[in-house]
Every structure is written in C-alpha cells, then in structure tokens.
KEKE-3310 file (N, C-alpha, C; in steps of 0.2 Angstrom, whole numbers, plus 5000, padded with zeros to 4 digits):
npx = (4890:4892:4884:4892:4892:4897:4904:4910:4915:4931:4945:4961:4958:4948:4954:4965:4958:4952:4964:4970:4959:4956:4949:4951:4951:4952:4942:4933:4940:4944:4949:4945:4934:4932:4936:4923:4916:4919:4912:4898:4886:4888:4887:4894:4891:4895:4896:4900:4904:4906:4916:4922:4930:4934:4935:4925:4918:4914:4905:4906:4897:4893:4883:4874:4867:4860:4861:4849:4837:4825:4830:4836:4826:4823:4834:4842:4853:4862:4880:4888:4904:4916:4913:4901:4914:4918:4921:4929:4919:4906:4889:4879:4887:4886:4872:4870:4877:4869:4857:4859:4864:4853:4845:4851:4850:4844:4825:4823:4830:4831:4837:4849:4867:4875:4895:4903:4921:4931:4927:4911:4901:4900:4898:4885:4877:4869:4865:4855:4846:4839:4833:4828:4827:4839:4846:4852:4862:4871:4886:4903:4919:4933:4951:4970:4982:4995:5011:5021:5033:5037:5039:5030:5018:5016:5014:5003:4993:4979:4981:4980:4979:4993:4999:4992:5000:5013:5011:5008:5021:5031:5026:5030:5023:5022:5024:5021:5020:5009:5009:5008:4996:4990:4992:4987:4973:4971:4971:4956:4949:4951:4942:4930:4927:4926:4917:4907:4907:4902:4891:4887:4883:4893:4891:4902:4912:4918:4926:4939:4948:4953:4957:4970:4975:4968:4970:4984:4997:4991:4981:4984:4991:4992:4997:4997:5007:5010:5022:5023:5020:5008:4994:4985:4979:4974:4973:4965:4970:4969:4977:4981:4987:4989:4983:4979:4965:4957:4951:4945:4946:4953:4952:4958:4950:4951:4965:4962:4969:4983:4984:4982:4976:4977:4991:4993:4988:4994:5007:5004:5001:5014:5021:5013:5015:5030:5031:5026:5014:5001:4989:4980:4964:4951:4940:4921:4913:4901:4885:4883:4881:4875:4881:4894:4903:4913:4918:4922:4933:4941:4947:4956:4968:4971:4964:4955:4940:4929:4914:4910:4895:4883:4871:4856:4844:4831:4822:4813:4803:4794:4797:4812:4810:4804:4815:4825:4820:4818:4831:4839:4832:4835:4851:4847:4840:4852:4860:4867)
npy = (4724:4738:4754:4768:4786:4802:4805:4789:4786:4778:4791:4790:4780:4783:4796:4790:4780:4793:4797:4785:4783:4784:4799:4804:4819:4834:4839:4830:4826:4820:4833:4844:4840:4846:4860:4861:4861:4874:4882:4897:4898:4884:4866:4850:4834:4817:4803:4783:4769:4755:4740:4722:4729:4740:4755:4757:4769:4786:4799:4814:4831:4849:4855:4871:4887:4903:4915:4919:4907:4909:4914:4903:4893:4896:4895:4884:4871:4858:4854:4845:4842:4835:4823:4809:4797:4781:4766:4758:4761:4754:4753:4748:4752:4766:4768:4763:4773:4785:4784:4785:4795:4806:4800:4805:4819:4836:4840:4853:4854:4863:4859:4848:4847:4841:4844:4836:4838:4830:4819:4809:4803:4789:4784:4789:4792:4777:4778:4789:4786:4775:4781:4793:4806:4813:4827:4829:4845:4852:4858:4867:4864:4875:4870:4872:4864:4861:4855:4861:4870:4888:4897:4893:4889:4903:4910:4903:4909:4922:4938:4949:4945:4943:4957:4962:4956:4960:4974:4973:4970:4978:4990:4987:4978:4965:4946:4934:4921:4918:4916:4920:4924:4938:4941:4931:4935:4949:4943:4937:4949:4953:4945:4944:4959:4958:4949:4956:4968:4961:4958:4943:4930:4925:4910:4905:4913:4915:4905:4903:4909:4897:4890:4887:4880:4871:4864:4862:4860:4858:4869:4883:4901:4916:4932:4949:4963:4981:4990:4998:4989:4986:4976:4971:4961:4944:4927:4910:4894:4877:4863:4846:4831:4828:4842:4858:4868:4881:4890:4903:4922:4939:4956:4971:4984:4997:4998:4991:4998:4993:4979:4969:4956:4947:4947:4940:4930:4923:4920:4911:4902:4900:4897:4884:4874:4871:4867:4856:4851:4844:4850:4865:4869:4879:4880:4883:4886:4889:4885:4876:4883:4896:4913:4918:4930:4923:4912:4918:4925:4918:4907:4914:4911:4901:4890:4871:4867:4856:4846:4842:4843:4847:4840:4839:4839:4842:4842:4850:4854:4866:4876:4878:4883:4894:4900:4902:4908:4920:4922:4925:4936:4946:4946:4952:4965:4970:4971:4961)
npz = (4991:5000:5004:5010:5021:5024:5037:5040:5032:5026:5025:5021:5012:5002:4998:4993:4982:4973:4969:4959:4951:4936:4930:4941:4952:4958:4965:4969:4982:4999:5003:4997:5002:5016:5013:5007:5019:5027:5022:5024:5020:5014:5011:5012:5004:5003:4997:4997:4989:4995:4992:4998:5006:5001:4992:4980:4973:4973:4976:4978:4982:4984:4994:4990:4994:4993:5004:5016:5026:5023:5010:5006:5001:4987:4983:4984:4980:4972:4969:4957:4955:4942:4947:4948:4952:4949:4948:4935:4927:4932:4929:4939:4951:4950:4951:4964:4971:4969:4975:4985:4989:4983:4994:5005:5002:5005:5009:5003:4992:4976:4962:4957:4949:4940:4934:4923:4922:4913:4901:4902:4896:4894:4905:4911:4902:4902:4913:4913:4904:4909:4921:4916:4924:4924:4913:4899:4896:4883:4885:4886:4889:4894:4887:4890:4883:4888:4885:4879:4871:4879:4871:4859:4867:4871:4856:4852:4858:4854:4844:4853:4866:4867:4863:4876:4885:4885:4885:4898:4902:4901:4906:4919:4928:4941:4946:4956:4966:4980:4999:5009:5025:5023:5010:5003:5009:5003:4991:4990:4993:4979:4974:4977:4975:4960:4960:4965:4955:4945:4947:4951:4963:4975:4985:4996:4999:5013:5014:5008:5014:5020:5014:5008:5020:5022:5008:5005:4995:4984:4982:4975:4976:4967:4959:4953:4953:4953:4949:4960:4971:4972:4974:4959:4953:4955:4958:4962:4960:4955:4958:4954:4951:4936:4930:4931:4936:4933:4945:4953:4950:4951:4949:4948:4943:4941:4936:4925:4913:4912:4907:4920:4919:4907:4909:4921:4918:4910:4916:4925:4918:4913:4923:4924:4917:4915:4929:4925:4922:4912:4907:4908:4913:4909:4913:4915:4895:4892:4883:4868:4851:4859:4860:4871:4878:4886:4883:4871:4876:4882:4873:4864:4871:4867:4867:4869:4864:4873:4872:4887:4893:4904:4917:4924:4935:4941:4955:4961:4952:4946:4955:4951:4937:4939:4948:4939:4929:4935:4939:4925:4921:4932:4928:4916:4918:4926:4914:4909)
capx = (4893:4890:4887:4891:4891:4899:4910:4910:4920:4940:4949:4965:4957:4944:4960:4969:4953:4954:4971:4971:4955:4959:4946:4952:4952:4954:4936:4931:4945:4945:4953:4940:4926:4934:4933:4916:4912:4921:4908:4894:4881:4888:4890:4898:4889:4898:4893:4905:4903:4912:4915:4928:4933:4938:4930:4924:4915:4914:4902:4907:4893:4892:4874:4872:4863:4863:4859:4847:4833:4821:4831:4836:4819:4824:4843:4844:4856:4867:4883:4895:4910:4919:4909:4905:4919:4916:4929:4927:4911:4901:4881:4877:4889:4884:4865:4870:4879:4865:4851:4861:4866:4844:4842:4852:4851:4840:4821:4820:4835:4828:4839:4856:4868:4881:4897:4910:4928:4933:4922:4910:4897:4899:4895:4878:4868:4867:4860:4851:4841:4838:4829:4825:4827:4843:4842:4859:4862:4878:4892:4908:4924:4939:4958:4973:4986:5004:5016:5023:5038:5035:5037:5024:5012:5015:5014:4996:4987:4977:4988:4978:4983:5001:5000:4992:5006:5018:5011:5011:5028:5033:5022:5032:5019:5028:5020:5022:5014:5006:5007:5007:4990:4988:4994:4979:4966:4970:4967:4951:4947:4948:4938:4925:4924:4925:4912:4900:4905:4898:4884:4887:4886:4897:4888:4905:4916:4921:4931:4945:4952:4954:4960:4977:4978:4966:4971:4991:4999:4982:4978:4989:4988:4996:4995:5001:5007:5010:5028:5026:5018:5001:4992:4979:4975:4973:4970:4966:4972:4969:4981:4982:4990:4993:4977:4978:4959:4957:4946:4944:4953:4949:4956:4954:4948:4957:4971:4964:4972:4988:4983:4984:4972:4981:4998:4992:4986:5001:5012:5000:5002:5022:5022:5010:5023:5036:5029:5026:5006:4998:4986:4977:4956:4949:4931:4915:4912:4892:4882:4884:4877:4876:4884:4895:4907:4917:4922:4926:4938:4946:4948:4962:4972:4973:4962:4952:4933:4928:4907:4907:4888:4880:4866:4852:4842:4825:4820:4806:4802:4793:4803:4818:4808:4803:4820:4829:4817:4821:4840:4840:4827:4839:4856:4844:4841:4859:4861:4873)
capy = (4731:4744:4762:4772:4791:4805:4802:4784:4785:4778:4795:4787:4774:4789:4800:4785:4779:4796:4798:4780:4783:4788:4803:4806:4826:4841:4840:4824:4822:4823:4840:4845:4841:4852:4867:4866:4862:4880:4887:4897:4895:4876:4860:4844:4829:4813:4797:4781:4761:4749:4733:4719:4732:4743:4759:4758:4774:4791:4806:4822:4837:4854:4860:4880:4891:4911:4918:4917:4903:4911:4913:4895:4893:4899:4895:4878:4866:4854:4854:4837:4844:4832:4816:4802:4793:4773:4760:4752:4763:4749:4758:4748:4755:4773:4764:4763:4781:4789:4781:4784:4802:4808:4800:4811:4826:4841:4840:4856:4857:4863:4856:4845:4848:4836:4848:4835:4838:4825:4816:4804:4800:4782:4783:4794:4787:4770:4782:4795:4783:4771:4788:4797:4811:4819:4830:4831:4852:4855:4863:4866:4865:4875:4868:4871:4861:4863:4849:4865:4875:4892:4900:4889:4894:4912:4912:4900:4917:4926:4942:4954:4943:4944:4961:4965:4951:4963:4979:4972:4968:4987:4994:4985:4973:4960:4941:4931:4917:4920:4910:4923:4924:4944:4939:4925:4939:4951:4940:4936:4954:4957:4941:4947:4966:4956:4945:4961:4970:4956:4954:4937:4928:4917:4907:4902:4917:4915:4898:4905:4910:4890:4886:4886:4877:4863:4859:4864:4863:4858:4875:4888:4909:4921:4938:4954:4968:4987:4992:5002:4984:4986:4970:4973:4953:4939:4919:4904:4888:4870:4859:4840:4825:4831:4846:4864:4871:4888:4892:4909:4926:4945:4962:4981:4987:5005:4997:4988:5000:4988:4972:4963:4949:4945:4945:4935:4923:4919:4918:4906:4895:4897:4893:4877:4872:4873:4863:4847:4850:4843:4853:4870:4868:4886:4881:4881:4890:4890:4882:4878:4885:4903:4917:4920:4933:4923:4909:4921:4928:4910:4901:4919:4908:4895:4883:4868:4866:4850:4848:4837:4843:4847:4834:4844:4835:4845:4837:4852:4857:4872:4881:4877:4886:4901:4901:4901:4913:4924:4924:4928:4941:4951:4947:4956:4971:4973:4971:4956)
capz = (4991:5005:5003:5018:5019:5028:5042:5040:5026:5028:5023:5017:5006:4998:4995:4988:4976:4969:4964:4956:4947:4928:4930:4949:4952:4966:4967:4974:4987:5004:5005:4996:5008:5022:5013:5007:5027:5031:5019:5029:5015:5008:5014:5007:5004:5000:4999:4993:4987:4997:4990:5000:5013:4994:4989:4973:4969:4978:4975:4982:4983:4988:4992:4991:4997:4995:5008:5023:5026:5016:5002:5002:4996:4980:4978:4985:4973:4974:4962:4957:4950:4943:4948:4953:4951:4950:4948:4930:4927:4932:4931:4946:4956:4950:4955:4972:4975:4967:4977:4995:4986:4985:5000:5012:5000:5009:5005:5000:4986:4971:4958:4958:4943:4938:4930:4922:4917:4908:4896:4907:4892:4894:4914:4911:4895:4903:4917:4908:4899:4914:4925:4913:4927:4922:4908:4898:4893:4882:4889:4884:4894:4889:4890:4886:4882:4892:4883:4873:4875:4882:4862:4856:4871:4867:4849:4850:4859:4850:4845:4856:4871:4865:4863:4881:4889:4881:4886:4905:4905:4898:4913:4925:4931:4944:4946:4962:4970:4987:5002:5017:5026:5019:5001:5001:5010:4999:4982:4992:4992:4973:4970:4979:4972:4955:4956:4966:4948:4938:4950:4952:4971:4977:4991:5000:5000:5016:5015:5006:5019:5024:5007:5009:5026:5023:5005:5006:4989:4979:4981:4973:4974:4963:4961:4950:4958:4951:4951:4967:4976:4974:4971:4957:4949:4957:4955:4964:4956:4960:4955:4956:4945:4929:4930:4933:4936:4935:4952:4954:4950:4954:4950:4951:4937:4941:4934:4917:4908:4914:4906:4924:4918:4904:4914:4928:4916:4905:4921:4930:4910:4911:4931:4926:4912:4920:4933:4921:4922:4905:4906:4912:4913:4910:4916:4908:4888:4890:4880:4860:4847:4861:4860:4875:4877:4891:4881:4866:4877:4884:4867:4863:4875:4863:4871:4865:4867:4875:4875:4890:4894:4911:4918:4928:4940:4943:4961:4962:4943:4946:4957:4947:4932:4941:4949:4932:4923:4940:4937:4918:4923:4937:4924:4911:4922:4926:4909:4907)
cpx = (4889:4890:4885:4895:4895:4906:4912:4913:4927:4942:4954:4963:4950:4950:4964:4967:4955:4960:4972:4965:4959:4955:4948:4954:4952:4945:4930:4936:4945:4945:4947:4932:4929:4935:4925:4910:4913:4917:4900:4887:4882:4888:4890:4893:4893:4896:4898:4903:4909:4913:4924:4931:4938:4933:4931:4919:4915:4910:4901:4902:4894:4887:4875:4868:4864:4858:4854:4841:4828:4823:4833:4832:4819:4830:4845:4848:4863:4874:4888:4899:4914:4918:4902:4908:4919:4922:4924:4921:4905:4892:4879:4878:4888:4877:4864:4872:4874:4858:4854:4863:4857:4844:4844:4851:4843:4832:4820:4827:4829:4831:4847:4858:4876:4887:4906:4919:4932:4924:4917:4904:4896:4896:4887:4874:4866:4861:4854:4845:4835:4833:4825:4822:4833:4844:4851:4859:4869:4879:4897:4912:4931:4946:4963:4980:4994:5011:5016:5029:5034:5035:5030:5018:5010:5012:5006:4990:4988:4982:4987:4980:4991:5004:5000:4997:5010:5018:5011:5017:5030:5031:5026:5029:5025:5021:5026:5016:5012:5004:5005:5001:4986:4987:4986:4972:4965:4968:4961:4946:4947:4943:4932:4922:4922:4920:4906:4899:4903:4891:4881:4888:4889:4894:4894:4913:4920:4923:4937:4948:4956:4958:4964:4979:4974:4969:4979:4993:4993:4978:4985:4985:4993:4992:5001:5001:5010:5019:5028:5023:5012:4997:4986:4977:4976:4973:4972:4967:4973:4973:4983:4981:4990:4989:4979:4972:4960:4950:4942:4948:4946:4954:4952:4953:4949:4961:4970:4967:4982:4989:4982:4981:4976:4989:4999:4992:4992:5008:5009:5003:5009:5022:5019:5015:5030:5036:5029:5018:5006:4995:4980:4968:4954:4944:4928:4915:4908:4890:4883:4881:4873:4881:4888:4905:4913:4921:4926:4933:4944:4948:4955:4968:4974:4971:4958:4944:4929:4920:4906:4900:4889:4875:4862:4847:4835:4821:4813:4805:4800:4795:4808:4815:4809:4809:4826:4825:4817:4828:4841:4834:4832:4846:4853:4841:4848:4862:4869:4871)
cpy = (4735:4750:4765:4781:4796:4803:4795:4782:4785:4784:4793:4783:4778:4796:4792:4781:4785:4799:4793:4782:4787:4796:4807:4815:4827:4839:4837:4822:4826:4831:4847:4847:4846:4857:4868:4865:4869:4885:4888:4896:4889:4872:4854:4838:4823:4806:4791:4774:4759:4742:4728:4725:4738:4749:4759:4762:4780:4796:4812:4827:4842:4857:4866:4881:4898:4915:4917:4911:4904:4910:4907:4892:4890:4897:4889:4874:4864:4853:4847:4840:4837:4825:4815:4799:4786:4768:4758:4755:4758:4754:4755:4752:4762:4772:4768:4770:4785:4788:4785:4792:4806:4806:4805:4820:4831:4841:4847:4858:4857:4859:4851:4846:4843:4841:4843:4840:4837:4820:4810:4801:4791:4779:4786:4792:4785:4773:4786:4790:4778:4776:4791:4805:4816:4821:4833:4840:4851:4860:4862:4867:4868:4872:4869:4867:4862:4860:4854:4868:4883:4898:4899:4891:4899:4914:4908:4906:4921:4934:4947:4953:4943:4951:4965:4962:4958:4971:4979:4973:4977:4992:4993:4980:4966:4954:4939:4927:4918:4915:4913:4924:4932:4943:4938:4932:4947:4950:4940:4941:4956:4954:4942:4953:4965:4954:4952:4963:4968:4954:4946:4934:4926:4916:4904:4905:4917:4910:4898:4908:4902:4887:4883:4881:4869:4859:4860:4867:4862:4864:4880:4896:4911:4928:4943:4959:4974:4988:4995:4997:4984:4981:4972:4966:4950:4932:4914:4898:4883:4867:4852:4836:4830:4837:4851:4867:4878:4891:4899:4912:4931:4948:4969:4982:4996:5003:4994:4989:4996:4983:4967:4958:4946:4943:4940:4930:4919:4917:4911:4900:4894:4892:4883:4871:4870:4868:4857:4847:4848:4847:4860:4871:4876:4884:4882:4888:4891:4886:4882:4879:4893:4907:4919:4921:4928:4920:4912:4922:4921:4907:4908:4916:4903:4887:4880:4869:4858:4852:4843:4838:4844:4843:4837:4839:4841:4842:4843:4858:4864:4877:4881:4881:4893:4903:4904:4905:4920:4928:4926:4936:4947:4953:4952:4965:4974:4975:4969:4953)
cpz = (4996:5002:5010:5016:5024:5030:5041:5033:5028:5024:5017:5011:5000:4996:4989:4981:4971:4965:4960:4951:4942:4927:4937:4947:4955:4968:4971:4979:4992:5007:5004:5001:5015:5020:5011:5013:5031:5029:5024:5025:5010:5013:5009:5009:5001:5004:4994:4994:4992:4995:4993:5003:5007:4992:4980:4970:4974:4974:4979:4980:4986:4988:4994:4990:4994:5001:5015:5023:5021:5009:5001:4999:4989:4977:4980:4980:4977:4967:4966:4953:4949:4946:4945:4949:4953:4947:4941:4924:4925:4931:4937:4951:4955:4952:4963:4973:4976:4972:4984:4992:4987:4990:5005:5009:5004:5006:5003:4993:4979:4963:4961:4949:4944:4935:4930:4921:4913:4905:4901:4905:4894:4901:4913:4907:4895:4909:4918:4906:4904:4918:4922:4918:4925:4915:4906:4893:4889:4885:4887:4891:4889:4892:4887:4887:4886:4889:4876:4876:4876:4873:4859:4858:4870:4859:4846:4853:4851:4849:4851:4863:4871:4867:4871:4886:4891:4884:4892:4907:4904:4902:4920:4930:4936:4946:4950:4963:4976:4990:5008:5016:5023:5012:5000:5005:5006:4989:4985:4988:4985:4971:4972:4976:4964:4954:4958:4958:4944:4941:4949:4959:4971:4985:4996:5001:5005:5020:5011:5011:5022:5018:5009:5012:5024:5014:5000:4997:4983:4977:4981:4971:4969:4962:4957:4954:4953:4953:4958:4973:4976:4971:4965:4953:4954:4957:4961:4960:4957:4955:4957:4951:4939:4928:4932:4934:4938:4939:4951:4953:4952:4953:4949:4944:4936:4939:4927:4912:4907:4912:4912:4922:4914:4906:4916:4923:4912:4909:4923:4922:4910:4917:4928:4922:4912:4927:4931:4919:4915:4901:4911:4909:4914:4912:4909:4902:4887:4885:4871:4857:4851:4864:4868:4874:4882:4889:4873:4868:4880:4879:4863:4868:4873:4865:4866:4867:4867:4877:4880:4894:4902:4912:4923:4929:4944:4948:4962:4955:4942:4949:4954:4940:4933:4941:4943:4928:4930:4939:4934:4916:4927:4932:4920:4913:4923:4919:4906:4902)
residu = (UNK:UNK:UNK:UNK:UNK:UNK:UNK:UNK:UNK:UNK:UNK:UNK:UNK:UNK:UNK:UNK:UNK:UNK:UNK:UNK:UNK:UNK:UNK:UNK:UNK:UNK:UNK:UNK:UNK:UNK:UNK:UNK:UNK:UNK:UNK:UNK:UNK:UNK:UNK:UNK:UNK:UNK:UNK:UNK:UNK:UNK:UNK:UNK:UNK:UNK:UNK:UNK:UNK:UNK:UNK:UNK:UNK:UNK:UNK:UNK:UNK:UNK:UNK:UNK:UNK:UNK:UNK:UNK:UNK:UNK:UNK:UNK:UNK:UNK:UNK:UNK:UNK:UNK:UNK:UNK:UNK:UNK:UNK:UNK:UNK:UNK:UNK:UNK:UNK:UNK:UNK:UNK:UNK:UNK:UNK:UNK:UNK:UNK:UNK:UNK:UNK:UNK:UNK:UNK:UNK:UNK:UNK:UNK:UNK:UNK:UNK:UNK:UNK:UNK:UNK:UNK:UNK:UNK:UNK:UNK:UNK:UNK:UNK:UNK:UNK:UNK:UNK:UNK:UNK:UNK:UNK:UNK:UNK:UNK:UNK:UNK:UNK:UNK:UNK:UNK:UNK:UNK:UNK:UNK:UNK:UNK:UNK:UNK:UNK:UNK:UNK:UNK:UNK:UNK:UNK:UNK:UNK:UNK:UNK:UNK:UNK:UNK:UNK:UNK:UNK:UNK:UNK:UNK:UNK:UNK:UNK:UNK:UNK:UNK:UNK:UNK:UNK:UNK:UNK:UNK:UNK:UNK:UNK:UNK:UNK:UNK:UNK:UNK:UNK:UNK:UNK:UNK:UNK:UNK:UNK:UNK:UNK:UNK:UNK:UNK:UNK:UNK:UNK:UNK:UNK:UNK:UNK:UNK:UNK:UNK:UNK:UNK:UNK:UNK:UNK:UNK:UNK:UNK:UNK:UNK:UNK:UNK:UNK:UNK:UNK:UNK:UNK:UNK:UNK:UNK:UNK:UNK:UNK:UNK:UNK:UNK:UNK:UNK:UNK:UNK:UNK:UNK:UNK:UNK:UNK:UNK:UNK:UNK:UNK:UNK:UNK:UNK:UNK:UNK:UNK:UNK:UNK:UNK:UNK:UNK:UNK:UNK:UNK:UNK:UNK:UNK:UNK:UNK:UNK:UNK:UNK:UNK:UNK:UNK:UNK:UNK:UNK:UNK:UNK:UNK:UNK:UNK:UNK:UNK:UNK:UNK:UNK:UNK:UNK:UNK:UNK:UNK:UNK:UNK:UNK:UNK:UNK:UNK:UNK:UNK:UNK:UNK:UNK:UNK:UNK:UNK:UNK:UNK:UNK:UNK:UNK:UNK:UNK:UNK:UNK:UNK:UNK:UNK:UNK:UNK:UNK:UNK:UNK:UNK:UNK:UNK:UNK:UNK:UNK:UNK:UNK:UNK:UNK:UNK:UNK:UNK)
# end
C-alpha cells in the first residue's frame, strides 16, 4: 500500500472512490478541495491509500485559521468532515492515512477534530483504543427524513413552524433558487451579517464566491425574497447522492417579523423532495445531556437525532485548554 498526498493524487479515481463508498459525501471529494484552497484563512489537506494502482482510503482536511499570523497561534485546527473514508474499514488502512495525515499537518495546529455524518463507530474504536490520542465527545447530528409526501413533511413540523410557513406565504414571501453571480453575492452578504450578529467567525468567507463554479450542481443557493424583490433569507445547500447538507444560510433580521427562515426552509425540504434526496442533514445538535437552543429549534422540523460523536485530537493540550476556556469566555461576554 502507498500513501500519497496532495497533487499526487489521480483526481478521477479520488472522485470516483468517493461516490462508490457507502459513506462517500460532498466533503471529502475533489470539488471540495478547491474551494477550501480559495479560502484566504483555510487550506485543504488530503492525503489517500493506494493499493494495486486503487484508492482505498482518502482523508480530506481543512486547516483554519482566523485571522493574521498571530492569531493563528490561538485558532489553529484542523477539521475532517465527513471522514476518512477507507475501503472495507480496514484500521490499517485508516493506520496509514492517519500517520501520513500528522506528518504534513502544520506544527503549530493546536487541535484536529474529526466531525462524522454518518455513523463511523466501527472505524474509530479500533482507533481510539489503539492511540489513546482521540478523545470521542458526543454530538448529535440532526436529519430529516425526505421519502414523505409533501402533507406528511408539513404536518410532522412542530405547529409553530407550520404556523410561521403559513404566515410567510400570506405576506407574499416569494422562494427562488439562485444561480446569477449577484443572487450568490448577495446570499453571501446576509450570511456574513448573520454570523457578525451571532458573533461567530467564519474563517473562509471569502470562498463563496467560488462555490458555485468550482462545485457546479453539488452546491445549491436559494433565497427568499419580499414581495417588492428584496432578498431577506438565504441558504447554501450541498447536495450529493442521496444527501442534502444544510451549509450555510443568513437573513435580515429587519424583516423576522416575515418568518423568512422558516420559508426558506420548508421550500429548500419541498425542493429537496421533489428532487428524490432521501435525506436533508441539518448539522450538528451540541452535545447530549446540554441544553442548546439551536437544536431545540431543528428537531420542530421534524428531525431525528443521530449521536455520531466528535473525536478531538489535542496536538498542543495546553493551548487547546486555554483556547477553549478563551472562547466560552468571549461567548459569555456577548452573552450567548
């Protein structure tokens, strides 16, 4: 078995692994890695098993940063969404990624976090126990189901979501998907003022703009718009094989009295329905057993809660402490 990294990986036969894999997703494939190379504070690291002239494993990374040299100090991390993906899930062959994965990774990253989407217990335990370096966190993931009629969908929201749908549509709210180069810079633009007003960074804000073109239909926009055209929700939406991911969205919050969120969102679940998806992944629900408003408000959507865990990788322990009683420190000032 060879493991080779970077450039030196066949494209075609690293696109064509992950579609055949049973876990295969948006997040480990080629298209992938060119947008978090357009990122000015990310870069992609991917390293993949070759065996008999055959990929049998890939692990796709994106190391962030926020902000300037200095501050990489402190925010240094590396995340696996969605990987690695290993033919068979041999543990050797996850052995080899992970060895050749730490070698090139950056010496000063302070942590690496593992963030499945499908269940990947069976690949990590043999791992876990073997290192005794990653550290499994629960986490939930929310999902929900699409192989409903479109009654069924509606009538499984909580009623409040029903009710706000209801109040959108009465308002005149119009839904659209977005593919012109403004459409997509204006979603950008809510998802940006969204995250400043949760005072949340995003270290690679300015790769959406590339979305579109490096990963065609795998990346889907949409967008709510006011009776008289004025865009106030938004959503990016990665979709590939049977999977919807819910990316990123952003809206005005001059207009919540609208419902837009709730709009957007129940269009984005007909469109994906409608389309044949199986399934729409709302992302992570926090941890079990605490209290978080985010996944309160995702499971009124009629989702399920899947605990497939985070696995956190403390490469410099102390600074990962600081840094993490840093961050629940500044949240706690804004008073999130």
């Amino acid at each position: 078995m060879q493991i080779v990294s970077g450039d030196n990986i066949d494209r075609k036969a690293w696109a064509a692994f992950v579609k055949a894999h049973p876990q295969g997703n948006v997040f480990q494939t080629p298209e992938m890695y060119d947008v978090y190379a357009c990122a000015k504070h990310a870069k992609p690291i991917v390293v993949a098993a070759v065996e008999d002239e055959e990929i049998v494993g890939i692990l796709l990374a994106q190391y962030l940063t926020n902000g300037d040299a200095m501050a990489s100090w402190i925010t240094a991390r590396s995340i696996v969404t969605g990987g690695p993906l290993v033919k068979d899930n041999k543990p050797e062959i996850e052995e080899a990624l992970m060895r050749e994965y730490r070698r090139v990774l950056p010496n000063k990253t302070i942590y690496s976090e593992i963030r499945p989407i499908y269940d990947i217990s069976e690949l990590r335990n043999e791992r876990v126990n073997e290192l005794r370096r990653w550290k499994r966190v629960g986490h939930y993931n929310l999902v929900l189901g699409l192989e409903k009629t479109q009654e069924e969908l509606f009538e499984q929201m909580h009623k409040e979501r029903r009710r706000n749908v209801n109040q959108a549509i009465k308002a005149g709210l119009v839904f659209k998907e977005v593919a012109d180069e403004d459409g997509i810079g204006e979603i950008v633009a809510l998802i940006k003022q969204t995250y400043e007003r949760k005072h949340v960074p995003i270290s690679y804000l300015d790769m959406f703009g590339e979305v579109r073109r490096l990963m065609g239909d795998y990346a889907r926009f949409f967008a709510s718009y006011t009776p008289e055209g004025k865009m106030i929700a938004g959503e990016i939406r990665l979709c590939y094989k049977d999977l919807v991911y819910a990316w990123f969205a952003g809206s005005d919050e001059a207009y919540f009295k609208l419902r837009p969120n709730d709009f957007t969102m129940w269009n984005v679940i007909c469109w994906a329905a409608a389309e044949g998806y199986k399934s729409l992944d709302f992302g992570g629900g926090g941890e079990p057993g605490k209290p978080y408003g985010v996944r309160d408000y995702k499971l009124k959507y009629g989702c399920e809660m899947y605990d497939y865990g985070r696995y956190v990788w403390a490469h410099r322990p102390v600074t990962y402490w600081a840094a993490a009683k840093a961050y629940a420190l500044y949240h706690k000032m804004k008073g999130k």
